[in-house]
C-alpha positions, 0 to 999 in steps of 0.5 A, a space after each residue: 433266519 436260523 436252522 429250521 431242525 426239520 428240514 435239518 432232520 429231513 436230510 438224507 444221510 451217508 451210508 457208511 459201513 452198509 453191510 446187507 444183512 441179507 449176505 448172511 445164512 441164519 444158522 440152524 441149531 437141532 435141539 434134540 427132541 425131548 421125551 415127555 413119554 415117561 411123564 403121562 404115563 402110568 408110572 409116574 408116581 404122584 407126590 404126597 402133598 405138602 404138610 405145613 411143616 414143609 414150609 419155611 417158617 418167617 424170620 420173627 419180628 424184631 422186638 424193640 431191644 433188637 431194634 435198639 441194639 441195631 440202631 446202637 451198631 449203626 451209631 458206632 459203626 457211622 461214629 468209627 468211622 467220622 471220627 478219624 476224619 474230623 480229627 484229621 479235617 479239623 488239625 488241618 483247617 482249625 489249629 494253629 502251629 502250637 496249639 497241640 502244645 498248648 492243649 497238652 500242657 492245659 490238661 497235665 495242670 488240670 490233671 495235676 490240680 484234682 478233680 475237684 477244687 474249692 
């Protein structure tokens, strides 16, 4: 039959570095006594209370505009990022040796033709 993990569990174990934390002495720290005596009294002045100008106003809402200037931020930030990347991962997985070359030489002769042809 195989290990019972109880009776594994319910055996006693070794005592290895025991130290009795009974050896010790706690340490005693005075904290000094503090004077409330000054807050009770007849001098303690009372604030005035608090207006509605005192209190931080709230960011205002974003409006759609910001919301798209946001999103266009993120776009070019995420797309600064990736694009040397790609670059990198797509010579290194996709192009042959030559193929640079070839890309080179096709866009001098399309340069070359016009922008329109008939």
């Amino acid at each position: 039959m195989g290990l019972d993990l109880l009776e594994v569990l319910g055996q006693a174990t070794e005592a290895v570095n025991n130290d009795n934390p009974t050896d010790f002495t706690p340490i005693e720290t005075a904290a000094p006594a503090a004077d409330y005596s000054e807050d009770f009294g007849p001098e303690a002045t009372q604030s005035e209370p608090e207006t509605a100008e005192d209190e931080p106003t709230a960011a205002p809402l974003p409006t759609p505009e910001d919301a798209r200037k946001s999103a266009r931020r993120w776009i070019e930030f995420v797309d600064n990022i990736q694009k040397p990347a790609l670059i990198a991962s797509y010579r290194q997985t996709v192009l042959r040796p030559g193929d640079e070359a070839r890309m080179d030489a096709f866009e001098q002769e399309r340069a070359g033709r016009g922008r329109y042809s008939i």
